[in-house]
Structure formats: structure tokens, C-alpha cells
C-alpha positions, 0 to 999 in steps of 0.5 A, spaced: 167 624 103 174 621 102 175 615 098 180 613 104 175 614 109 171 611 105 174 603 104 177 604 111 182 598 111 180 594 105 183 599 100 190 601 100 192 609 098 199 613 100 206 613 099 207 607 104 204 601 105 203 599 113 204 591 114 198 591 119 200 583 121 207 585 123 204 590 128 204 596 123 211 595 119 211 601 114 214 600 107 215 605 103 212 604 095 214 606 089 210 612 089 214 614 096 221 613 091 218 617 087 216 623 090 221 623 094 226 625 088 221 630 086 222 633 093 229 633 093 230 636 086 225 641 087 220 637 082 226 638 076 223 631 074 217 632 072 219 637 068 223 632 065 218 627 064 213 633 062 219 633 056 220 625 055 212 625 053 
């Protein structure tokens, strides 16, 4: 069983957060930022950040 299965609605995972009391409002979290420039650069920057450590 998933962990998100798991914890319903008590836990939070994902790259967006959903604002149930403002009827659902999807707010995109640092992680969705994230790995949106690692899509659009075709994961370039992880190569980088592999290199940095």
C-alpha cells in the first residue's frame, strides 16, 4: 500500500498543494518549481547539482 493511500488527507505529498477550504485552489510547491526546470532542461540540472556536491 502507498503511504498516500495510507494517510488520506492528514499527510500532504506531491508537487502541488490543494487548499481544500478554498474549494480545491491548487498551489504549486517548491518541489513543482523544481521539477519543472528539470523537465525543461531535460534534467540538465541535476547534472549540475550532482557536480556542486
Amino acid at each position: 500500500m502507498d503511504n498516500e493511500w495510507h494517510w488520506g488527507y492528514k499527510r500532504r505529498f506531491g508537487l502541488v498543494y490543494v487548499d481544500f477550504e478554498t474549494g480545491g485552489r491548487r498551489i504549486v510547491k517548491e518541489s513543482g518549481r523544481f521539477y519543472k526546470k528539470v523537465i525543461g532542461g531535460n534534467g540538465e540540472i541535476l547534472q549540475r547539482l550532482e557536480a556542486w556536491h
